[in-house]
C-alpha positions, 0 to 999 in steps of 0.5 A: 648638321650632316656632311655627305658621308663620301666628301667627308670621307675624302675631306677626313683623307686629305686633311688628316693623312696625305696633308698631315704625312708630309708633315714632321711625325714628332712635331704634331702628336696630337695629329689624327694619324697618330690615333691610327698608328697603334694599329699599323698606320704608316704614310708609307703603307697607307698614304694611297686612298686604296690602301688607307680605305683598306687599311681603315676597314681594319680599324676596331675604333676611329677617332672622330674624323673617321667615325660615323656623325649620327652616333653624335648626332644623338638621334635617338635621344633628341628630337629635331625637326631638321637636319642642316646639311654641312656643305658649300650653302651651309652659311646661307642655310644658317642665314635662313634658320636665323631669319625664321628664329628672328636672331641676327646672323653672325658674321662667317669666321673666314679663318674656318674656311681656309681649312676646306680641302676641295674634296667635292670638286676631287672626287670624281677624279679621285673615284674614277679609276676606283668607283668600287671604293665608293661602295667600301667607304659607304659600308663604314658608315652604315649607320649614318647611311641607315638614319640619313640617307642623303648623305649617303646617296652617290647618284651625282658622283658615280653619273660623274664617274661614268660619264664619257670624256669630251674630247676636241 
């Protein structure tokens, strides 16, 4: 399974800094912020995307959030056939992949997608001021964008970006 680099960036940033930043530090220490801490992570300082993104540029080693998927993937060690991209169609995938195998399908745990942040649908807004970003965040993942390409590829994002405003 693989997620496109840019939406699990930005889902990894909403879920684990601006959302766990508002909670209380000293109830959750096993928060992924926490990691980051040791190297100067502050909400104050690194909550804004441009900062965290810079700050993250930093970092000698992340925690899983934030760290390259191939590597866990085990590419070189295990031979696949297919790559089951992670996103909105994962379950209908799934479904298919389970229909060529001759298994039954599992019933989607609809506790797990309470977890989804939105990241797709924000990101243009979140990179439309910041496009140069995209680019800072894909050099952090230059393995993954190395084996599997797709998950680096921000044709639809930067078209979205540049598009002009409709106005009425």
């Amino acid at each position: 399974f693989w997620k496109h680099v840019l939406e699990r960036f930005v889902s990894g940033y909403l879920d684990k800094v601006v959302t766990d930043c508002k909670k209380d530090p000293t109830d959750k220490p096993h928060l992924a912020i926490h990691h980051y801490i040791q190297y100067g992570f502050t909400c104050e300082e690194h909550e804004d995307l441009e900062a965290f993104v810079n700050f993250m540029e930093t970092v000698p080693k992340v925690e899983g959030h934030f760290a390259p998927q191939t590597p866990l993937c085990n590419l070189k060690r295990f031979p696949y056939t297919d790559m089951v991209r992670a996103d909105e169609h994962l379950n209908t995938r799934l479904k298919n992949i389970s229909s060529k195998l001759g298994v039954e399908h599992p019933e989607e745990n609809k506790k797990t997608s309470k977890h989804k942040t939105g990241a797709k649908e924000k990101m243009v807004n979140i990179f439309k001021d910041k496009p140069f970003l995209i680019q800072k965040i894909l050099s952090m993942f230059k393995e993954d964008c190395e084996r599997i390409p797709d998950a680096c590829n921000v044709d639809e994002i930067m078209a979205a970006i540049e598009a002009p405003v409709a106005t009425s």
